[in-house]
KOLLUM-526094 format. One record per residue: residue in three letters; residue number from 1; x, y negated, z negated of N, C-alpha, C in turn. Coordinates in pm, whole numbers, padded with zeros to 5 digits. Layout:
KOLLUM-526094
NODE  rest   nr     n.u     n.v     n.w    ca.u    ca.v    ca.w     c.u     c.v     c.w
NODE   ALA  NUM       X       Y       Z       X       Y       Z       X       Y       Z
...
END
This chain:
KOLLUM-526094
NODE  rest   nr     n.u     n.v     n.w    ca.u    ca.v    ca.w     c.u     c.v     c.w
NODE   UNK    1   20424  -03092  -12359   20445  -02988  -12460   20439  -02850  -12394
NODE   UNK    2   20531  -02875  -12295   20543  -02708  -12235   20598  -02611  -12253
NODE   UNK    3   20611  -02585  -12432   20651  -02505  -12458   20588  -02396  -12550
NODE   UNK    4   20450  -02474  -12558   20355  -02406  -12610   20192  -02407  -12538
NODE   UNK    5   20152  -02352  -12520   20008  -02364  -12453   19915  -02294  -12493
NODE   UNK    6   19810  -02385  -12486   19697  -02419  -12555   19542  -02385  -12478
NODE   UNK    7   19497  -02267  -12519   19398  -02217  -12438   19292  -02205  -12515
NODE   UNK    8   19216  -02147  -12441   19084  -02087  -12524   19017  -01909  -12427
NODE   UNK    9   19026  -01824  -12508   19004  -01700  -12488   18862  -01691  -12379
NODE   UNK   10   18840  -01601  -12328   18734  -01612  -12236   18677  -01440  -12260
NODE   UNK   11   18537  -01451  -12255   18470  -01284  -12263   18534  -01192  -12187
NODE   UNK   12   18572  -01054  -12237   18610  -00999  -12102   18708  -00874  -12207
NODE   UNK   13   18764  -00968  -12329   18881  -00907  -12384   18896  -00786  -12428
NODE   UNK   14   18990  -00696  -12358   18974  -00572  -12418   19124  -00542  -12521
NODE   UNK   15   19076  -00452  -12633   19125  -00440  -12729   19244  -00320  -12662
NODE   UNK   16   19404  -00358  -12762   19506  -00261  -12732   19564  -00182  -12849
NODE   UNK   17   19554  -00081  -12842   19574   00029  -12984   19666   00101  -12923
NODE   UNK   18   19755   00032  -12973   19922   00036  -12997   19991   00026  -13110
NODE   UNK   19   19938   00135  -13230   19991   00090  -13309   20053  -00035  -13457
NODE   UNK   20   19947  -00108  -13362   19977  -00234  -13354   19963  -00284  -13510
NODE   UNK   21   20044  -00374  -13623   20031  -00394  -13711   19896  -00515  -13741
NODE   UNK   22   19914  -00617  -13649   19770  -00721  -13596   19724  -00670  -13474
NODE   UNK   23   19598  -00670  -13513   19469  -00646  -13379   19523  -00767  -13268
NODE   UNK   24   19556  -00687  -13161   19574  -00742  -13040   19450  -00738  -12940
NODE   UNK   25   19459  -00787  -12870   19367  -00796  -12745   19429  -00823  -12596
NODE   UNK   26   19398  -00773  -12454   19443  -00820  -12382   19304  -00916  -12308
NODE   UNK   27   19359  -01030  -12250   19213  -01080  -12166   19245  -01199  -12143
NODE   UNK   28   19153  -01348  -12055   19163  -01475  -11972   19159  -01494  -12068
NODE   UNK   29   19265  -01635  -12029   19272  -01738  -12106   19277  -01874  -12037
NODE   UNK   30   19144  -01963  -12049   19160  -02072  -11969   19262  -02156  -12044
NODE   UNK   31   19346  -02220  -11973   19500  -02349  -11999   19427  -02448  -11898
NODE   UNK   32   19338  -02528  -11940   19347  -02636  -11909   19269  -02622  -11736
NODE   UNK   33   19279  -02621  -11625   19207  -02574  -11502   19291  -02462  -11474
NODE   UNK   34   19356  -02387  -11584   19366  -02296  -11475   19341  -02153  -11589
NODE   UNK   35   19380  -02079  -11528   19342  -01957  -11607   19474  -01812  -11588
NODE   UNK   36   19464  -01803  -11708   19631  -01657  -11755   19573  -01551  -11786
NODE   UNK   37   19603  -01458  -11788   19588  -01318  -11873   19715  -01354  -11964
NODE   UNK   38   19628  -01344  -12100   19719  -01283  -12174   19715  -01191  -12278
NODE   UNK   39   19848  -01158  -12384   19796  -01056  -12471   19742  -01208  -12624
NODE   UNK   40   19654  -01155  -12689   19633  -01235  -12811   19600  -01151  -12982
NODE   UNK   41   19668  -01223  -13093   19671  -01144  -13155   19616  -01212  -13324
NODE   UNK   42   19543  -01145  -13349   19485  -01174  -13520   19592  -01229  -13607
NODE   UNK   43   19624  -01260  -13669   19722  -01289  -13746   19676  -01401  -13861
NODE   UNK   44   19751  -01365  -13999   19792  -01495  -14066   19822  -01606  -14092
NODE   UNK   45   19761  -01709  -14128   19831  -01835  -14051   19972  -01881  -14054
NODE   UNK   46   20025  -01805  -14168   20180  -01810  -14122   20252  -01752  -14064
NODE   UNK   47   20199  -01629  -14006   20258  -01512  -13900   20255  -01603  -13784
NODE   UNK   48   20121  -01670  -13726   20080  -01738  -13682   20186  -01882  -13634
NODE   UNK   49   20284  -01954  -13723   20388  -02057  -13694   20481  -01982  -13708
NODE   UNK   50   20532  -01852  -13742   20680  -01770  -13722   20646  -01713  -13593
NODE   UNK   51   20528  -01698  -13526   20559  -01635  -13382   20587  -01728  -13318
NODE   UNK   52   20515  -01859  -13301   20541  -02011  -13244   20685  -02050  -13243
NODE   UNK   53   20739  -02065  -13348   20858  -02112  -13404   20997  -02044  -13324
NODE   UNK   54   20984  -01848  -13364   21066  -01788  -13304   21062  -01788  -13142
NODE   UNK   55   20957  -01778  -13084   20976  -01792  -12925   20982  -01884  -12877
NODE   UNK   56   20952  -02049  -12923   20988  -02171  -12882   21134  -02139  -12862
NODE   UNK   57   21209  -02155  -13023   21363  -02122  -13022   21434  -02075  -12925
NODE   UNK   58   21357  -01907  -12992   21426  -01832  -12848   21469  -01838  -12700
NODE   UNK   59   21310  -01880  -12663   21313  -01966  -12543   21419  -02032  -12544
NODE   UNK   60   21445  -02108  -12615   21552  -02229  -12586   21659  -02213  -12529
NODE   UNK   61   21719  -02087  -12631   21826  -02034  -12676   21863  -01906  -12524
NODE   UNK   62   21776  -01909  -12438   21732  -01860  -12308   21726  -01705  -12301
NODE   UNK   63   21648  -01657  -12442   21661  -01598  -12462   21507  -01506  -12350
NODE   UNK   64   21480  -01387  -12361   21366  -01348  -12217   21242  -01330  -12351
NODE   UNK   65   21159  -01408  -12379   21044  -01418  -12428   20890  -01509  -12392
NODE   UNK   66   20839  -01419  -12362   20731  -01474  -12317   20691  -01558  -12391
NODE   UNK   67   20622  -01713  -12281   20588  -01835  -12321   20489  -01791  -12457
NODE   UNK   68   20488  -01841  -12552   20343  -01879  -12692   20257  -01923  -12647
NODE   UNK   69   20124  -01906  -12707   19990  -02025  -12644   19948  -01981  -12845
NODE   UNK   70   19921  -02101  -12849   19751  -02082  -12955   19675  -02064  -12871
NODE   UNK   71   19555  -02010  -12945   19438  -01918  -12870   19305  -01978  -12937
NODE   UNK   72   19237  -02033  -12886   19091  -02090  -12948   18958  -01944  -12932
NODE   UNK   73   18924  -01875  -13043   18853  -01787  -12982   18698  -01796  -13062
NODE   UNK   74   18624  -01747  -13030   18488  -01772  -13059   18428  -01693  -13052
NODE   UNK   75   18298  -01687  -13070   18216  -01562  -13110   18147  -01511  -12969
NODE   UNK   76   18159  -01604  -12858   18151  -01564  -12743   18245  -01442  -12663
NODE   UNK   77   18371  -01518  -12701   18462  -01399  -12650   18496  -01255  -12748
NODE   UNK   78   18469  -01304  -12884   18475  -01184  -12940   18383  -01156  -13085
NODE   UNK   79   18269  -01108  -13045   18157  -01115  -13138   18198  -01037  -13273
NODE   UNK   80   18275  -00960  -13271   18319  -00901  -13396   18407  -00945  -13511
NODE   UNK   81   18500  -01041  -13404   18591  -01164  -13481   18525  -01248  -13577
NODE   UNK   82   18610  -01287  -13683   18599  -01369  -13756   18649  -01540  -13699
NODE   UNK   83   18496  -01611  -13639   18566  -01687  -13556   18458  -01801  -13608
NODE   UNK   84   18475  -01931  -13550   18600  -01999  -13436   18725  -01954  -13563
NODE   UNK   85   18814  -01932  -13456   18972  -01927  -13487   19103  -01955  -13412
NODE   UNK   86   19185  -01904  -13449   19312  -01933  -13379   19397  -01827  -13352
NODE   UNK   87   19401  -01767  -13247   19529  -01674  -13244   19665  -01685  -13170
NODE   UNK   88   19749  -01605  -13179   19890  -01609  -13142   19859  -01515  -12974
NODE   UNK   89   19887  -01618  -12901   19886  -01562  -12782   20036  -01555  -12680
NODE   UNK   90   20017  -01436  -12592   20162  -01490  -12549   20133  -01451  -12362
NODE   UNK   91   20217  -01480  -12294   20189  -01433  -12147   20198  -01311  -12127
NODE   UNK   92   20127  -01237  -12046   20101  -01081  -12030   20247  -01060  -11944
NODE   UNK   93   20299  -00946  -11998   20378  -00903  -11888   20360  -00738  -11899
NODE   UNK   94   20401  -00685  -11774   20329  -00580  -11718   20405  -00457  -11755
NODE   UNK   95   20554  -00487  -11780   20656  -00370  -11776   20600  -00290  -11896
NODE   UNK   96   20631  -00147  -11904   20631  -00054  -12031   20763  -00140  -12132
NODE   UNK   97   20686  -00084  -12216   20790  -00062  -12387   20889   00028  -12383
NODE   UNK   98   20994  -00025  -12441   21132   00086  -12418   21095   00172  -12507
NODE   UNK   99   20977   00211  -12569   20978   00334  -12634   20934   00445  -12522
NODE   UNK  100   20863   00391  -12419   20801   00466  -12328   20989   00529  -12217
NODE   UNK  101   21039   00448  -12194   21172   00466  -12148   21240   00562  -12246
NODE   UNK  102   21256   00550  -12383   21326   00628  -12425   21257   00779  -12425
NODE   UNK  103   21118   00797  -12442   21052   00908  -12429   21067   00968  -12294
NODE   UNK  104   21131   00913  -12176   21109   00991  -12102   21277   01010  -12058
NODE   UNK  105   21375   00915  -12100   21521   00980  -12066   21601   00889  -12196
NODE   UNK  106   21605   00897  -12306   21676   00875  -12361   21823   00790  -12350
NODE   UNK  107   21886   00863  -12252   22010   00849  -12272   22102   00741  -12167
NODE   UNK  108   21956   00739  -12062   21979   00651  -11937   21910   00502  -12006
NODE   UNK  109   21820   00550  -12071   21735   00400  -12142   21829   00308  -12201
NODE   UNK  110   21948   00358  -12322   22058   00361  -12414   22093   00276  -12352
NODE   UNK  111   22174   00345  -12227   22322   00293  -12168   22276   00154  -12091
NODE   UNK  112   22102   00156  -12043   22095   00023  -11988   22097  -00093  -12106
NODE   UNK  113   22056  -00077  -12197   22030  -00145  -12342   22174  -00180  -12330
NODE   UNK  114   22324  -00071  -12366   22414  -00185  -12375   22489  -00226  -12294
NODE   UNK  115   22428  -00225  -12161   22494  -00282  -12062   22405  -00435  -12013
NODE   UNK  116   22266  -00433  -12115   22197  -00555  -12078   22302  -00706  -12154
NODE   UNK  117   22277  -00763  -12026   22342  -00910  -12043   22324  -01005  -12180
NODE   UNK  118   22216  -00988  -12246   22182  -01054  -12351   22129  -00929  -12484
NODE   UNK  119   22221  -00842  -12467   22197  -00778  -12621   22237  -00836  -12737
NODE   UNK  120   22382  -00914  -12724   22446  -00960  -12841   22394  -01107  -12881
NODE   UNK  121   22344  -01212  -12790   22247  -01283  -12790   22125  -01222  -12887
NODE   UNK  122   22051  -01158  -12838   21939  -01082  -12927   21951  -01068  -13053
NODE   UNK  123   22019  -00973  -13087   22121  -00944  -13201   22119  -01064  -13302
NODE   UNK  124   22241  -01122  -13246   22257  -01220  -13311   22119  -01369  -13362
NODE   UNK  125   22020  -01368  -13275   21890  -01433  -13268   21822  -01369  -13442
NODE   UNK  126   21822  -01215  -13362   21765  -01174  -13477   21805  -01117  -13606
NODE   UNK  127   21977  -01156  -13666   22012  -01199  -13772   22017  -01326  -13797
NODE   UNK  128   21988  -01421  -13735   21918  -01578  -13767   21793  -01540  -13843
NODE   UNK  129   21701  -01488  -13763   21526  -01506  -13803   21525  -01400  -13909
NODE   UNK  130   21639  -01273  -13939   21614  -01227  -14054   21490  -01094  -13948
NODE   UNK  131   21493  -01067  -13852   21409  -00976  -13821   21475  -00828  -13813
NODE   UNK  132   21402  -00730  -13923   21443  -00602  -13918   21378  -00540  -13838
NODE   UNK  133   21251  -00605  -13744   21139  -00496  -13694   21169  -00487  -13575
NODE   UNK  134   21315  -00513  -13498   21298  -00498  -13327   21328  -00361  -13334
NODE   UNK  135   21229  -00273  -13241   21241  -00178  -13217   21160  -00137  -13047
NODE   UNK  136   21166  -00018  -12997   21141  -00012  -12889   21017  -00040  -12886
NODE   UNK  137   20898  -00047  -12947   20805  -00088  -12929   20777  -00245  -12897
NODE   UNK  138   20883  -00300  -12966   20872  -00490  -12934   21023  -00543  -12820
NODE   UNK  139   21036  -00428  -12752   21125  -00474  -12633   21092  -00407  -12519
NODE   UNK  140   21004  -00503  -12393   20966  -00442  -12315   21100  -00471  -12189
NODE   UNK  141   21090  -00346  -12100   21182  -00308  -11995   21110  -00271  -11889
NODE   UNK  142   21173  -00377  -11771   21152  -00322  -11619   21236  -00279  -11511
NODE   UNK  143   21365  -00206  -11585   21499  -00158  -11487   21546  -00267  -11462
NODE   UNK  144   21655  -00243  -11440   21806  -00302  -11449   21833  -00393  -11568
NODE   UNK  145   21851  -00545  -11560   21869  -00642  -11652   21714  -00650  -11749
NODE   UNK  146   21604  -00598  -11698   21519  -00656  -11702   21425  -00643  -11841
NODE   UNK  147   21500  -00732  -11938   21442  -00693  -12117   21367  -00818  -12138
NODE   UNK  148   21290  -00767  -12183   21157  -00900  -12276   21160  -00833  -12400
NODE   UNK  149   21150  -00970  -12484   21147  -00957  -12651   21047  -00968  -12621
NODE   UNK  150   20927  -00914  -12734   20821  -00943  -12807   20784  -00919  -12940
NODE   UNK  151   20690  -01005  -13000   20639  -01006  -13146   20742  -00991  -13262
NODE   UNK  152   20739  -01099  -13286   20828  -01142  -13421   20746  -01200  -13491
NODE   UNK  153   20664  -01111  -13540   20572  -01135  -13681   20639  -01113  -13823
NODE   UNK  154   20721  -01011  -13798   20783  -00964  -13872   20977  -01050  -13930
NODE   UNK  155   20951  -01158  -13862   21090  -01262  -13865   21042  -01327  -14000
NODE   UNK  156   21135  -01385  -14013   21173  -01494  -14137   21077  -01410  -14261
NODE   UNK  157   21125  -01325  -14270   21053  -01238  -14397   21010  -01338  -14541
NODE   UNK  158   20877  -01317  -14580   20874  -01417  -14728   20970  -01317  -14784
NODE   UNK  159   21060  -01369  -14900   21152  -01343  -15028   21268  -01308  -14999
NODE   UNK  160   21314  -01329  -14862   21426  -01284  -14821   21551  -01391  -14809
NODE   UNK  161   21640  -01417  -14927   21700  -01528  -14985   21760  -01549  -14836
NODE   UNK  162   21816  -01717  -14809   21881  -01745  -14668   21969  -01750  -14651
NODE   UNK  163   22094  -01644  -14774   22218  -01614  -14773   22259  -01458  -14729
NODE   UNK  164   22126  -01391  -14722   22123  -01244  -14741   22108  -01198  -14631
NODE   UNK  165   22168  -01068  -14602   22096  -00971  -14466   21966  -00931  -14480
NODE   UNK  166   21906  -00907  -14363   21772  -00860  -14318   21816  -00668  -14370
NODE   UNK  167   21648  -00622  -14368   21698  -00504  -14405   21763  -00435  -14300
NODE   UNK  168   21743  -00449  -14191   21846  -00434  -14044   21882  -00491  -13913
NODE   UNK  169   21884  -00489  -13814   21918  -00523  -13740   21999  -00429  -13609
NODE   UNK  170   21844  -00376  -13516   21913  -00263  -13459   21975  -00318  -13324
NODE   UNK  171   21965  -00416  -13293   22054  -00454  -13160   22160  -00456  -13189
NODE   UNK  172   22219  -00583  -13341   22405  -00590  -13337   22416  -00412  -13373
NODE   UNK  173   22382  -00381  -13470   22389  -00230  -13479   22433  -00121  -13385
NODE   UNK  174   22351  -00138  -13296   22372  -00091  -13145   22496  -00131  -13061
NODE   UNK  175   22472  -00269  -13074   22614  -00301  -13028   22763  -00283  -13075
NODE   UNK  176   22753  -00270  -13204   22860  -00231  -13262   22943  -00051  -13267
NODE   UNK  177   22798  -00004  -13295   22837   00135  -13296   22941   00209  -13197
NODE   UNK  178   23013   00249  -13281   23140   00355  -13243   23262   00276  -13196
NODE   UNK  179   23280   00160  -13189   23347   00045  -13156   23483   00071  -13239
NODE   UNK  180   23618   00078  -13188   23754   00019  -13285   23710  -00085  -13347
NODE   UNK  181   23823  -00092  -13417   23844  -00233  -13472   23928  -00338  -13409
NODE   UNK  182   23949  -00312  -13312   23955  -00398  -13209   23870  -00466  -13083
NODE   UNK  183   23794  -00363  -13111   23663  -00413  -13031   23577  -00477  -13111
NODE   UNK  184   23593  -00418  -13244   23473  -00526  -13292   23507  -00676  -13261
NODE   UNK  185   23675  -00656  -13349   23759  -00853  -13312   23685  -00871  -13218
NODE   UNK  186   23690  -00832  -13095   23613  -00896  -12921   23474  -00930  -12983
NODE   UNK  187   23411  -00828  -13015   23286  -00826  -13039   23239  -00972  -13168
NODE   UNK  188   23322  -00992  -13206   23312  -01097  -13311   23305  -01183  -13245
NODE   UNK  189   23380  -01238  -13160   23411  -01360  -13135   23350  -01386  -13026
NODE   UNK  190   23281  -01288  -12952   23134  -01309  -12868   23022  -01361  -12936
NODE   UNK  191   23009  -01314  -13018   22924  -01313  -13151   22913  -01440  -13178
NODE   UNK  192   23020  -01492  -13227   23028  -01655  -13279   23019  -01719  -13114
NODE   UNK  193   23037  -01750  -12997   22967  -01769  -12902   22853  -01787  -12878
NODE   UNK  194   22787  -01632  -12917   22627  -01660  -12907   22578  -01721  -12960
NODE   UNK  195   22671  -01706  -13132   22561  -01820  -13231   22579  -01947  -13218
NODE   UNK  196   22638  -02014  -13167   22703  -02147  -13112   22590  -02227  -13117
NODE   UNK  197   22499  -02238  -13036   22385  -02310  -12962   22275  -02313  -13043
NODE   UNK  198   22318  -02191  -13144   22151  -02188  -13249   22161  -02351  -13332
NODE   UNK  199   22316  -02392  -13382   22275  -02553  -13446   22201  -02658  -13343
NODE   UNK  200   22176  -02641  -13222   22148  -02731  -13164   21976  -02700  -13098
NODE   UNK  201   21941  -02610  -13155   21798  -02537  -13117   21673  -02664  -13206
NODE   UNK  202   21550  -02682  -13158   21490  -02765  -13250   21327  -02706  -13176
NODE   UNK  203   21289  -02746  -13290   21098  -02770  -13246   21084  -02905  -13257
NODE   UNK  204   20999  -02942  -13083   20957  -03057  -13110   20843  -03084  -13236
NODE   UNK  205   20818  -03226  -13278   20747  -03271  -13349   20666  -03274  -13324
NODE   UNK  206   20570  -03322  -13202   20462  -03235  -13200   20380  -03143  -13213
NODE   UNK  207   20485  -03021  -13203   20414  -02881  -13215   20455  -02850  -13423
NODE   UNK  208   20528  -02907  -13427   20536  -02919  -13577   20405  -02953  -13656
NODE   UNK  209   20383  -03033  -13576   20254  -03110  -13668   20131  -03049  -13648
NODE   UNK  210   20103  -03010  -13493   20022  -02880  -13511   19999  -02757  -13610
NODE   UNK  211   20108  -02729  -13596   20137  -02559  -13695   20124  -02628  -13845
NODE   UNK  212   20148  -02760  -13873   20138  -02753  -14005   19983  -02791  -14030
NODE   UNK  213   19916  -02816  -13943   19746  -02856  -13965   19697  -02720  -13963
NODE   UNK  214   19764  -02590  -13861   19654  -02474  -13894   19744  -02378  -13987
NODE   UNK  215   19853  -02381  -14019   19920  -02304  -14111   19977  -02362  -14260
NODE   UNK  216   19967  -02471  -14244   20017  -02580  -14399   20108  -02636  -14373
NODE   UNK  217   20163  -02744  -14458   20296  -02839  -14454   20388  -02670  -14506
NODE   UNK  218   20333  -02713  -14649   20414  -02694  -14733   20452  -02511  -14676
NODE   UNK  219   20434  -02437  -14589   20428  -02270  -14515   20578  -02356  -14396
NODE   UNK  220   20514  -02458  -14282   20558  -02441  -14202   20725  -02536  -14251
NODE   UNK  221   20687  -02612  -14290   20832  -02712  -14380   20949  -02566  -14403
NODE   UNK  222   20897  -02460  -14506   20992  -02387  -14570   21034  -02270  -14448
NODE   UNK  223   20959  -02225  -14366   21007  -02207  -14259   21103  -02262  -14180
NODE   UNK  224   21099  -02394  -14144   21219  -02458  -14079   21347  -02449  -14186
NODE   UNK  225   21295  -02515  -14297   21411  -02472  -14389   21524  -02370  -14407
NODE   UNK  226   21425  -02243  -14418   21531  -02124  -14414   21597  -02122  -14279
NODE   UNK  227   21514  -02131  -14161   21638  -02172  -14049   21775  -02251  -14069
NODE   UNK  228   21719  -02378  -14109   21811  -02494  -14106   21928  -02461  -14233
NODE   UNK  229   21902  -02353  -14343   21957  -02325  -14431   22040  -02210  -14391
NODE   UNK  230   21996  -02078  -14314   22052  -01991  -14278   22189  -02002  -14209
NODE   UNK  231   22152  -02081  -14098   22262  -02134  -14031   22415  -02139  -14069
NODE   UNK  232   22449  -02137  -14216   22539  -02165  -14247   22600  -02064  -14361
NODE   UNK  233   22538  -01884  -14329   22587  -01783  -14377   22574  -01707  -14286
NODE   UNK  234   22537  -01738  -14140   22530  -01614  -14033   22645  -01557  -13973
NODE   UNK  235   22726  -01631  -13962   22917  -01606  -13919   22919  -01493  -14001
NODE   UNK  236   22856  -01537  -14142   22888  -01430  -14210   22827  -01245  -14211
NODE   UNK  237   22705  -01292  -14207   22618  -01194  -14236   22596  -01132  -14056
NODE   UNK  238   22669  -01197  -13993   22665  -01115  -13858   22836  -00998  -13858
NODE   UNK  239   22910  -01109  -13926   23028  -01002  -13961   23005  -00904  -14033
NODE   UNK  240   22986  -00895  -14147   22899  -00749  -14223   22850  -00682  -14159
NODE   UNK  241   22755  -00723  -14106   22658  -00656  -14008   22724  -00565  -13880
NODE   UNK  242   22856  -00565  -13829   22894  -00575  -13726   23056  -00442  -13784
NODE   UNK  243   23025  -00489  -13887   23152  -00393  -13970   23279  -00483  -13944
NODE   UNK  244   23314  -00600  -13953   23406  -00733  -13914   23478  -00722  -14021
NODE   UNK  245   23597  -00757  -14032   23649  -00736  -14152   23739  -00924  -14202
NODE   UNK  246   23700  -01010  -14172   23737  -01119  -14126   23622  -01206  -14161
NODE   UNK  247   23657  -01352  -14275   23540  -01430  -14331   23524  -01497  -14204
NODE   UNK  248   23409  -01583  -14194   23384  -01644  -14080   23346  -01793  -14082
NODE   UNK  249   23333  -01848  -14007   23302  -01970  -14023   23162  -01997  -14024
NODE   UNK  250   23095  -02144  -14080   22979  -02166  -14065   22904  -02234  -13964
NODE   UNK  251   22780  -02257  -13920   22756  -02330  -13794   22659  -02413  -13930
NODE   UNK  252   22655  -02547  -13837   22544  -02633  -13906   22431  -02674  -13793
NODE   UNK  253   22325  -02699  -13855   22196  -02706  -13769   22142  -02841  -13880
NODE   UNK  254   22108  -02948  -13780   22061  -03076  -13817   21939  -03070  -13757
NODE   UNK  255   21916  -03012  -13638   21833  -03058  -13533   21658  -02968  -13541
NODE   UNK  256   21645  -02882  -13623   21523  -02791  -13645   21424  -02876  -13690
NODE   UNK  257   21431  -02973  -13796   21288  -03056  -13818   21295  -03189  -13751
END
């Protein structure tokens, strides 16, 4: 099951105030004999299987997101916590936040964004999961190609029907902007490319059965659902999105539960 890992937090952890909508922490995490830094974060127990869920995927989908761990934490490592518990942990990586890039040149930050290899990938990922919250704070950058997604707490929104757009979506956005309408055509049909591979994306059953013991059946079930349901208005709702003027076809996804 190496696509999720399974630690337990170790004393040491220091807290990151960033804004941050869940209390994060950075600090060890023993995996088994060996030991990670990572970042770990408070959460809901269903925030909790949408971070799991989306970066398994993603991953899949080869997309640049740091590996998931559940996090076993205790009153040892963090006496103020409400513990024993479980948090959403992910592998530390070191680069700044493209908000820190855009604060210091704007315009050079931009042009690497749409010249990165997997923007429309992204994009398109995150009109699947329904995520309006990527912003420079949850895309870290280390020059040249070098983009990491992070934290999709904010994916698969509760009440957000699985025919409908997210309230945005600033990567296709980005990508689209100022584009003919001939570029979008190109841009479309990249588009349906990227989304290609999402019917064939799945969570193993294992880690299914996990997330539904610390988050619920009946939380993590309707989660896969709206995936497995979405699937088959995103042609669409990536064309809208994209300013496309052309209905689209549907993809089907069997393979998510």
């Amino acid at each position: 099951m190496d696509e999720l890992l399974i630690g337990t937090l170790l004393p040491g952890a220091v807290p990151i105030h960033n804004q941050n909508i869940n209390p994060v922490w950075r600090g060890n995490v023993t995996l088994g004999n060996i030991r990670r830094q990572m970042y770990v974060k408070a959460v809901e127990p269903r925030t909790l299987a949408v971070e799991v869920i989306c970066a398994i995927i993603g991953r899949a989908l080869g997309l640049p997101i740091p590996r998931p761990a559940l996090v076993r934490v205790t009153s040892r490592a963090l006496p103020d916590a409400v513990v024993p518990t479980v948090f959403f942990g992910s592998e530390s990586i070191d680069n700044p936040d493209l908000k820190q890039w855009l604060n210091r040149d704007a315009g050079h930050a931009m042009n690497q964004l749409a010249q990165w290899s997997k923007l429309l990938d992204a994009g398109c990922f995150d009109e699947w999961t329904g995520n309006a919250d990527r912003h420079g704070g949850n895309i870290l950058y280390g020059g040249g190609n070098n983009f990491v997604l992070i934290d999709h707490s904010e994916a698969l929104p509760r009440g957000l029907p699985v025919a409908d757009a997210a309230a945005g979506n600033s990567l296709l956005s980005y990508a689209a902007d100022g584009k003919a309408p001939k570029a979008i055509d190109t841009l479309f049909k990249e588009a349906k490319a990227c989304a290609a591979p999402f019917a064939g994306t799945s969570v193993r059953a294992e880690i299914l059965v996990i997330l539904r013991d610390l988050s619920g059946q009946i939380t993590v079930d309707g989660l896969v659902a709206f995936l497995h349901q979405r699937i088959h208005s995103l042609m669409l709702l990536i064309s809208k999105r994209i300013g496309h003027a052309q209905d689209s076809l549907v993809l089907h996804n069997d393979h998510l539960s």
